[in-house]
C-alpha positions in Angstrom: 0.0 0.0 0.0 2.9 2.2 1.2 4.3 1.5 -2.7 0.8 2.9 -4.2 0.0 5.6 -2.5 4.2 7.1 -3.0 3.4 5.9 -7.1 0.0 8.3 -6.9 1.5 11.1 -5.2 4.1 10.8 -7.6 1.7 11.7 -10.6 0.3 14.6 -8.3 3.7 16.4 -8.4 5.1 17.8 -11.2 4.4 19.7 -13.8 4.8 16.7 -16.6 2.4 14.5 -14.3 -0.2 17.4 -14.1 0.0 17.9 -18.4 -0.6 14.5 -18.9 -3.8 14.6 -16.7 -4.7 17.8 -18.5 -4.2 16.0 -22.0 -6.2 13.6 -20.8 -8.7 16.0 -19.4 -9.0 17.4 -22.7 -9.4 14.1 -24.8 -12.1 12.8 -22.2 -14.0 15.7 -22.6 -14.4 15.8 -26.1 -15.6 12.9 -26.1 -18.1 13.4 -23.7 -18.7 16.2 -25.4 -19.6 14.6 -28.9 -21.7 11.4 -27.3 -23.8 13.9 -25.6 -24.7 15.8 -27.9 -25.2 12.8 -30.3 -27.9 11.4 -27.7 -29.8 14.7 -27.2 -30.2 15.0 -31.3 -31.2 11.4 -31.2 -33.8 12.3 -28.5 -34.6 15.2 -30.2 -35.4 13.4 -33.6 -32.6 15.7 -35.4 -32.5 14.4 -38.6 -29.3 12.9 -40.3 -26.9 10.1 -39.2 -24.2 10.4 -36.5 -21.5 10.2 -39.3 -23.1 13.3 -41.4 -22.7 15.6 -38.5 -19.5 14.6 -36.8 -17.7 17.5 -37.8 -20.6 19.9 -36.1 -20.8 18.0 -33.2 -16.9 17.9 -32.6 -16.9 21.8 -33.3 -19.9 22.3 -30.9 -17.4 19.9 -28.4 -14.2 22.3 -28.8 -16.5 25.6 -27.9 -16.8 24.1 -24.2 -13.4 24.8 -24.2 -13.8 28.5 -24.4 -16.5 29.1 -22.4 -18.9 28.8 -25.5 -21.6 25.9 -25.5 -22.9 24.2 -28.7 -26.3 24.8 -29.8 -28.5 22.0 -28.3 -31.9 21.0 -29.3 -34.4 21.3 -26.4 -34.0 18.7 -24.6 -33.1 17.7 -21.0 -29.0 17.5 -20.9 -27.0 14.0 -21.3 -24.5 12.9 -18.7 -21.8 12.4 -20.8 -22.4 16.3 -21.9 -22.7 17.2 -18.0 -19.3 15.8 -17.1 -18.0 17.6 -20.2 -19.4 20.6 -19.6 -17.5 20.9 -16.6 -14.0 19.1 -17.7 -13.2 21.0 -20.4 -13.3 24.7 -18.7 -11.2 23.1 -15.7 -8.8 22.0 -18.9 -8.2 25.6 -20.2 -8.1 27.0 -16.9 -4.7 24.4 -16.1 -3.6 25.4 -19.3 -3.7 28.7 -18.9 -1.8 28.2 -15.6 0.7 26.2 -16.9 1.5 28.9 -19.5 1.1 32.2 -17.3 1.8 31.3 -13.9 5.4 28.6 -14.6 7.0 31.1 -16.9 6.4 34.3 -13.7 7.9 31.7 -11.3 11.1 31.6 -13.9 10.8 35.0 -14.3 10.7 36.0 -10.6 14.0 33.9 -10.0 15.6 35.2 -12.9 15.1 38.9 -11.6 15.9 37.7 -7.7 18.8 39.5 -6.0 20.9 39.0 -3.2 18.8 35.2 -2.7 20.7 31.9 -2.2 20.1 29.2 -4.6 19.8 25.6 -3.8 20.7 22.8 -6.6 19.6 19.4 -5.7 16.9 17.7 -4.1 18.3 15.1 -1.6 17.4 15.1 2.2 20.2 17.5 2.7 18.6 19.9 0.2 15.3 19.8 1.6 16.8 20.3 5.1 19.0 23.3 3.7 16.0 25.5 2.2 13.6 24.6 4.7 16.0 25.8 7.0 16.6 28.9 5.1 12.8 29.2 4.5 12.7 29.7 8.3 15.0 32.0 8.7 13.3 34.1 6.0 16.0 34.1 3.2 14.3 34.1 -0.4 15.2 30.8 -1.8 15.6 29.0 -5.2 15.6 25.1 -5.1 16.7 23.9 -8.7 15.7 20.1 -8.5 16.5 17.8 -11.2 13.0 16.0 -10.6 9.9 16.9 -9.4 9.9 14.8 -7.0 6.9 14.3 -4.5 8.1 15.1 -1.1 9.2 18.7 -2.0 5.3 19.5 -1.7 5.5 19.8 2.1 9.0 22.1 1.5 7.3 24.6 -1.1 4.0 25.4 0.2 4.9 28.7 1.3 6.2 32.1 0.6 9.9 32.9 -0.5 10.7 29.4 -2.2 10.5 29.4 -5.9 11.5 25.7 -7.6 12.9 25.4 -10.7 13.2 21.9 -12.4 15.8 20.7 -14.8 19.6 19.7 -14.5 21.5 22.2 -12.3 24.3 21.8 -14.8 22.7 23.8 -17.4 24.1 27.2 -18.0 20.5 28.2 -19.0 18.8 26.9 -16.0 21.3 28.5 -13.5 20.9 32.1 -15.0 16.8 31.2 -14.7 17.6 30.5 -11.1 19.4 34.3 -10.6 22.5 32.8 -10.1 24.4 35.6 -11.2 23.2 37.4 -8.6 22.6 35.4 -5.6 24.3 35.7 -3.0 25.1 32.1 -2.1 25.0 29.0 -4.2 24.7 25.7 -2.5 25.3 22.9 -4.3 24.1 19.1 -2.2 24.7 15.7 -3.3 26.9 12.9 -3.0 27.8 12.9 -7.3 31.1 14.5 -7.2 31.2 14.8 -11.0 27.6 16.4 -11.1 28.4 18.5 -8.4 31.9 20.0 -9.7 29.8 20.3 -13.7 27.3 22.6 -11.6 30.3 25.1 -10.3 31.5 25.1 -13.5 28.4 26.2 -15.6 27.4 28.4 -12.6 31.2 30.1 -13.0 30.0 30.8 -16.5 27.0 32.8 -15.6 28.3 34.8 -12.6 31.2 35.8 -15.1 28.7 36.7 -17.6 27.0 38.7 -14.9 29.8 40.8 -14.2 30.7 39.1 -11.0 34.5 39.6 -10.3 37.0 38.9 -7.7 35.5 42.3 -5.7 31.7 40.7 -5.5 32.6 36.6 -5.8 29.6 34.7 -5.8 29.8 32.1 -2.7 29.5 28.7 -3.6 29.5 25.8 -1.1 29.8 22.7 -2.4 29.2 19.3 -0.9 31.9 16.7 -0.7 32.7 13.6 1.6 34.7 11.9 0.0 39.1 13.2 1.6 40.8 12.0 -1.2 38.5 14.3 -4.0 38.4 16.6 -2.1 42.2 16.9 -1.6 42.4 16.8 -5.4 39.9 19.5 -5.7 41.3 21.3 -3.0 45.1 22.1 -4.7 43.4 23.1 -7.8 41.1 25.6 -6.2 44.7 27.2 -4.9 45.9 27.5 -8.3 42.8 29.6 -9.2 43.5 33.8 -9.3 41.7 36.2 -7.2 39.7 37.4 -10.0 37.9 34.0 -10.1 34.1 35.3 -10.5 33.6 32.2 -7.9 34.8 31.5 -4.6 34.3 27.9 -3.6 34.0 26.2 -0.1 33.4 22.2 0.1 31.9 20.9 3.0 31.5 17.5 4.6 28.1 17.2 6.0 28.8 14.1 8.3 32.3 16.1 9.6 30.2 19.1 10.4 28.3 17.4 12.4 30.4 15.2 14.4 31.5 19.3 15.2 27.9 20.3 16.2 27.7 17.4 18.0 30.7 17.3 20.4 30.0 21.2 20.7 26.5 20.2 22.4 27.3 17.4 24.6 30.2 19.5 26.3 28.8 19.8 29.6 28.3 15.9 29.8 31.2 14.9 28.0 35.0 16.0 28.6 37.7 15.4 25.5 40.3 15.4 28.3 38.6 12.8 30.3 39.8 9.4 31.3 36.3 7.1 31.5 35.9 5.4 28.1 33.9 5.9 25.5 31.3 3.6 22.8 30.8 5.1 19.5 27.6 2.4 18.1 28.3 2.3 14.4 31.3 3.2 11.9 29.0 5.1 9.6 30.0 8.1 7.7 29.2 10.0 10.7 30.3 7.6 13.1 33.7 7.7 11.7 34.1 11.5 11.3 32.8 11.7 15.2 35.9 9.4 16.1 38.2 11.3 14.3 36.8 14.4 15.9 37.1 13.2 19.4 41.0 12.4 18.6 41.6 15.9 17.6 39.8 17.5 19.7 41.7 15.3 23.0 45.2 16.1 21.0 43.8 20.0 21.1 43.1 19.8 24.8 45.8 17.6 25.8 48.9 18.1 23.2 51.1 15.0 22.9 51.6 14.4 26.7 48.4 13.5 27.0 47.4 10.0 27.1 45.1 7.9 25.0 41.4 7.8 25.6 39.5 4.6 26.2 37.1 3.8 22.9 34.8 1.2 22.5 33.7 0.8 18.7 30.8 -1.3 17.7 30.2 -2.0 14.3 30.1 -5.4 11.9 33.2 -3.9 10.0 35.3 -2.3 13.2 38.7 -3.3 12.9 39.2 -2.9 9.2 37.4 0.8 9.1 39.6 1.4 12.3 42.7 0.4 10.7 41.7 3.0 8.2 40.8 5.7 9.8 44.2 5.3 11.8 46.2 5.2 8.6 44.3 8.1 7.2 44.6 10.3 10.2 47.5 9.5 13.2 45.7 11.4 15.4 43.0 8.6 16.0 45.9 5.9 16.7 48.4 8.7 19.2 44.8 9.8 20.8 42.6 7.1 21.0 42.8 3.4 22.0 40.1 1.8 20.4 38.8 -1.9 21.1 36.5 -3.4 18.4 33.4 -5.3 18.8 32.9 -7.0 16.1 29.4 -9.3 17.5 26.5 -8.7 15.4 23.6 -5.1 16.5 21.5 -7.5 18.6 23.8 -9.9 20.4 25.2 -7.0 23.2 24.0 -4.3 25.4 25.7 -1.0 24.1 25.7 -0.4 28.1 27.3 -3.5 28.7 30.5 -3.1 26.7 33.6 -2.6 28.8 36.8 -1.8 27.2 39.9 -4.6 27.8 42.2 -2.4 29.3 39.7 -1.0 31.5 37.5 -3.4 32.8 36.5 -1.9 36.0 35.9 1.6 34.3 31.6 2.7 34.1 30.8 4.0 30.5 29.3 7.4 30.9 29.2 8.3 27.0 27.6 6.2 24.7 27.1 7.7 21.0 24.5 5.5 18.7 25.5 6.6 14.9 24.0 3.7 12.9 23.2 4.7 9.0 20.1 2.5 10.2 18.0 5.8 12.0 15.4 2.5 13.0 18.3 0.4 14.3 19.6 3.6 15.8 16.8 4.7 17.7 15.5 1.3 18.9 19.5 0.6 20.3 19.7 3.7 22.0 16.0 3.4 24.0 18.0 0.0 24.7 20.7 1.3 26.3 19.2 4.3 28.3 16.6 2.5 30.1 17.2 3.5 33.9 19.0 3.6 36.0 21.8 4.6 33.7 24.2 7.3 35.0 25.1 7.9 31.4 24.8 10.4 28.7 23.4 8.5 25.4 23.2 10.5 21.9 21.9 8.9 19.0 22.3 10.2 15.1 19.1 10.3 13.1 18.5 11.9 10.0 16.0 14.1 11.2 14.0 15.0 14.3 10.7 13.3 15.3 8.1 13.7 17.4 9.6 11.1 19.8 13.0 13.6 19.8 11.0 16.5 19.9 9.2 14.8 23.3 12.8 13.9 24.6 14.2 17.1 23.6 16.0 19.1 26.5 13.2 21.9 27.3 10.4 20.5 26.1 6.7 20.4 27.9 6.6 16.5 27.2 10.4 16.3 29.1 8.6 17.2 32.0 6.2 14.5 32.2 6.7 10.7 32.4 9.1 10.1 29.6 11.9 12.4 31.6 11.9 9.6 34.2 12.2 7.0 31.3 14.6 8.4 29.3 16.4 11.5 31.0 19.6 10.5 29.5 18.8 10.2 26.2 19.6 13.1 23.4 18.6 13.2 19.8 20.9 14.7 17.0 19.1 15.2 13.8 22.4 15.4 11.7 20.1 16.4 8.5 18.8 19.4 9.8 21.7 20.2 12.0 24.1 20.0 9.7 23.1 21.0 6.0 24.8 24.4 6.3 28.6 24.8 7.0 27.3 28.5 7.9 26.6 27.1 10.9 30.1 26.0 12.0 31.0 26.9 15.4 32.9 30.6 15.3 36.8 29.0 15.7 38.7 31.7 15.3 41.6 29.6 15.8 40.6 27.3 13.8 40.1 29.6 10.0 43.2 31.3 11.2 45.6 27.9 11.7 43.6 27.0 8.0 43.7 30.3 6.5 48.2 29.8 7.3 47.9 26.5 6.2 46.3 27.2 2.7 48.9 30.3 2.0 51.5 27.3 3.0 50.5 25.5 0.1 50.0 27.9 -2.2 53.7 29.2 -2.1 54.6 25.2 -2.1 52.9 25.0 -5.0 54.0 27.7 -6.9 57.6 26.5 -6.2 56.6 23.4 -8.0 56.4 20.8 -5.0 53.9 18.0 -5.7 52.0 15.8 -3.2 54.5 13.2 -3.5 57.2 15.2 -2.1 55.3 16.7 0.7 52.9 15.1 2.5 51.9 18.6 4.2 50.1 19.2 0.8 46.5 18.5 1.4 43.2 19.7 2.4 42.8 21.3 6.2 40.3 18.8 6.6 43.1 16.2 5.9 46.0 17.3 7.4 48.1 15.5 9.6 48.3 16.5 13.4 52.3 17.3 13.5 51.1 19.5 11.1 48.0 21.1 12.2 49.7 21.9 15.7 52.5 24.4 13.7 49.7 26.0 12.3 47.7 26.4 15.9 50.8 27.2 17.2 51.1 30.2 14.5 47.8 31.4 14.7 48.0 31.6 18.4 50.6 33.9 18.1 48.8 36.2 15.7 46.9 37.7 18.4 49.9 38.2 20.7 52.2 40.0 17.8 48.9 42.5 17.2 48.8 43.4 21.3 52.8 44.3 21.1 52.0 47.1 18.9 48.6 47.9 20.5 46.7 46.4 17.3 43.9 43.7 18.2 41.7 41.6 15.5 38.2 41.8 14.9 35.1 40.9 12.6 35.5 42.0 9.3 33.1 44.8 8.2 31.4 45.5 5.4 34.0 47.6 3.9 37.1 47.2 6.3 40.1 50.0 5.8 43.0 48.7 4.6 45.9 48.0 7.3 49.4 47.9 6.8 52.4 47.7 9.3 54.9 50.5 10.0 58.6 49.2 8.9 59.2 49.6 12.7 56.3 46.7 13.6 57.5 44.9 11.0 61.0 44.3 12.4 59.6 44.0 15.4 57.5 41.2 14.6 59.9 39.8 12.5 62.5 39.4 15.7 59.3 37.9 18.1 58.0 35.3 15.4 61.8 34.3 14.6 61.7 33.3 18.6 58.8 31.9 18.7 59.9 29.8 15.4 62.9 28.7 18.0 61.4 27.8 21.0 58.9 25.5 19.0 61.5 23.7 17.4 64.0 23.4 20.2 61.1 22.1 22.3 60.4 19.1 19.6 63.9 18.2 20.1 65.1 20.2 16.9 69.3 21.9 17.7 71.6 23.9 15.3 73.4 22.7 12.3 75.3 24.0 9.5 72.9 22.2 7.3 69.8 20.8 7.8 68.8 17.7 8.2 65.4 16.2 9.4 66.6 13.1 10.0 68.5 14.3 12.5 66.9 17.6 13.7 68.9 20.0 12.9 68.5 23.2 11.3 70.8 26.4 10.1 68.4 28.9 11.7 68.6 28.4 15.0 70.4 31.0 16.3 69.8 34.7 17.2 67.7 36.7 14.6 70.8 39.1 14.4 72.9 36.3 12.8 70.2 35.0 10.5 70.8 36.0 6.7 69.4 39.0 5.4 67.2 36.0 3.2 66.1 34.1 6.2 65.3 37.7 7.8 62.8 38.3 4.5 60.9 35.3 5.1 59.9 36.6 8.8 58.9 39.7 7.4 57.0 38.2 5.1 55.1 36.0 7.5 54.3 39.2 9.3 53.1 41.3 6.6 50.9 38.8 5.4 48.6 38.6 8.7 46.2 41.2 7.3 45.6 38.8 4.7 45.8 35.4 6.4 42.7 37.2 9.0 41.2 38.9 5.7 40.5 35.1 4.4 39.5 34.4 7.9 36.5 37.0 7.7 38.6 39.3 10.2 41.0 42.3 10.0 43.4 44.4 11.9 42.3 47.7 14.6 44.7 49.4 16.0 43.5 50.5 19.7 43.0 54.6 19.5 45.9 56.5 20.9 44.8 58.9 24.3 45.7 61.8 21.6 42.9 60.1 19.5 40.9 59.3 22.1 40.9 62.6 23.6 
């Protein structure tokens, strides 16, 4: 039943669906039209056969269409000419609809401006503009099909849906694309996906955009080693580009979201283990998250967490993820449970090399949302002392009754299932917009990504430096040089009584005084040595990595005027690094000023 009633509200969405009735519509009531009439002249006694006036009949049938009926003999009206009567206005009336009111829909998104467009219509898309919707931002959804459940998203005000293949050049300038504000671009089909920037490129350089006005386009990826591909030829693109492009990982944002609200329940630098229920996409970015976020808190003296991971497929995805990323193996240790869903308690599980230790975080992420939610009510039965999140793909009304806050929280189920949290990782996470604001974070990547553009344009290649990949796949050694740069940044700006903030809408331009800039220069040169020396790293006439040694450690006065240059440079490149960021350079106002 389930199977028919998805097939007829298929036909009932759509605009082909909706001609064909009409077609039909119009064929059904011309033929009503005809037999009725036939039967009144018969009952009439019009003279002549049925063949002799077919052609008046049919004509008399067509003027329904219009509004205009046939002349009838008096007689009482057939039902076949009833039903006609009736069909063939309603006929036009689509028609006309289909003509008039489709085209002003295209017309309206074609003369949009400053809207966000949405190409795709997957469960992250629908999430996206419905989530947009609410926050009152004019949206256009281009979908490729018409496809029934985008009823529910479109009923309102502000939406305006476009079908057809986001790829096309002439459906993305339809859509107001050159000048939107944002482009979003969902879907798991990388080459779909990178054929949609391209043709949407096109327009917004047809539509004057430039390298002052970029359009924004965000574009979904999940997959580290694309996106690492991707990612070095973005670098290579100028600062003309009419196109600015972000990928985002929908699963890795939300393993962010989600550690960011169980904080006051769950500590990275904790020592009680951990069970992570289910290596799916999201339960493998949430691992990987936990590792980096312990190696944030704790540094390399830190000692490894206690993980319990459940999932049909554990130790091979494990070994992967700790080949992939170092952090989860120096971090984490991880025991796998390979026993099938249904043959443990998820609150059961101890880890081997602490068997005394209570579990007091248990995270359910099975793809499965049924298998998901019927494990977690499982494991948070009381008493339970624990905190227990489960992923599903979207909230419902058993989550919204569970949900911290809520009137129904208050009732029975609180005593039931006080432990228990929801995360709807579809509607939490279908915008990267709604990152937590790290400014550590897009200042350690914003250093990282002028890193690699400077290798590049030296002519390095992957294979000669493994330092050369996305932020979202860059080693830990590595990411901590770049934290430990950033959180410098602020430091260097308060020697010279500068500070960083937000960037506005039309920030003045900054520059440093040759005095701040040798100043810097000499600070980031010691904080350049101290790093080193602390990771074991001594002088040498000539470097060697092997051995940790390196020409430059020495006082900045001895350095070569070369080595000097490249400090300087660092320096006078932080307006730029925090410009990428979103943030620029104040200098505090002097008491002259002030006064």
């Amino acid at each position: 039943m389930n199977t028919v009633r998805a097939a007829a509200r298929g036909l009932l969405v759509g605009p082909r669906a909706w001609r064909l009735l009409c077609a039909l519509a119009a064929v059904a009531a011309v033929a009503l039209a005809v037999v009725g009439q036939w039967r009144m002249d018969r009952a009439a006694a019009v003279p002549g056969s049925f063949g002799s006036h077919f052609l008046d009949l049919l004509y008399g049938s067509l003027g329904l269409f219009v509004f205009q009926p046939p002349a009838l003999p008096d007689t009482a009206l057939s039902v076949p000419l009833q039903v006609a009567r009736f069909l063939a206005p309603a006929a036009t009336l689509y028609a006309l609809a289909d003509v008039l009111v489709l085209p002003t829909a295209r017309l309206r998104a074609r003369l949009a401006s400053g809207h966000v467009v949405v190409c795709g219509s997957g469960p992250g898309a629908l999430a996206l503009v419905a989530k947009l919707r609410a926050a009152r931002v004019r949206v256009v959804l281009v979908a490729e099909h018409g496809r029934a459940d985008l009823v529910d998203l479109v009923g309102g005000d502000g939406v305006t849906v476009l079908v057809g293949d986001p790829a096309s050049e002439a459906l993305l300038r339809a859509a107001g694309v050159g000048r939107a504000q944002r482009l979003y671009v969902t879907g798991p089909a990388t080459g779909h996906n990178g054929a949609v920037v391209t043709a949407a490129q096109t327009v917004a350089r047809a539509a004057g955009r430039a390298g002052t006005d970029p359009l924004r386009c965000l574009v979904e990826e999940s997959d580290p080693d694309v996106l690492d591909a991707m990612w070095m030829l973005l670098l290579r693109r100028p600062a003309s580009d009419p196109v600015t492009i972000e990928f985002y990982n929908p699963a890795r944002l939300g393993a962010r979201l989600l550690l960011d609200e169980v904080r006051p329940r769950w500590d990275p630098v904790g020592s009680e283990p951990v069970v992570v229920a289910g290596l799916s996409t999201f339960g493998r970015e949430l691992v990987v998250e936990i590792a980096r976020r312990r190696h944030r808190a704790l540094g390399g003296a830190g000692g490894r967490l206690a993980v319990v991971v459940v999932d049909e497929q554990a130790a091979s995805l494990v070994d992967r993820l700790c080949r992939r990323y170092g952090v989860v193996e120096d971090m984490l240790d991880i025991a796998c449970e390979e026993s099938e869903v249904d043959a443990l308690g998820l609150d059961q599980l101890v880890h081997p090399s602490h068997p005394g230790a209570f579990v007091t975080q248990i995270f359910v992420c099975y793809a499965d949302a049924e298998l998901a939610l019927r494990k977690a009510l499982a494991t948070s039965r009381p008493p339970t002392r624990r905190s227990v999140v489960v992923r599903v793909d979207r909230m419902s009304p058993l989550g919204e009754a569970l949900r911290p806050g809520s009137t129904e929280r208050q009732g029975p189920m609180a005593a039931l299932y006080d432990d228990l949290d929801f995360f709807p990782e579809r509607e939490r996470a279908c915008d990267p917009d709604d990152a937590p604001d790290d400014r550590l974070e897009a200042w350690a990547e914003a250093i990282h990504v002028d890193y690699c553009r400077q290798r590049l344009e030296s002519g390095e290649v992957r294979d000669d430096n493994e330092a050369l990949v996305a932020w979202e796949n860059l080693p830990e050694k590595y990411r901590s040089n770049n934290y430990d740069q950033a959180r410098d940044i602020e430091t260097k700006l308060r020697l010279i009584g500068c500070a960083s903030a937000r960037m506005a809408a039309a920030p003045e331009e900054f520059a440093f005084t040759a005095d701040e800039v040798d100043r810097l220069s000499r600070w980031e040169h010691e904080r350049w040595m101290r790093n080193r020396v602390a990771n074991g790293w001594s002088f040498g006439d000539v470097r060697d990595n092997d051995r940790l040694l390196h020409p430059d450690i020495r006082p900045y006065d001895e350095l070569s005027a070369e080595t000097k240059e490249k400090d300087a440079q660092m320096v006078r490149l932080i307006p730029e690094l925090l410009a990428g960021a979103g943030y620029r350079v104040v200098r505090f106002p002097t008491p002259a000023a002030a006064g």
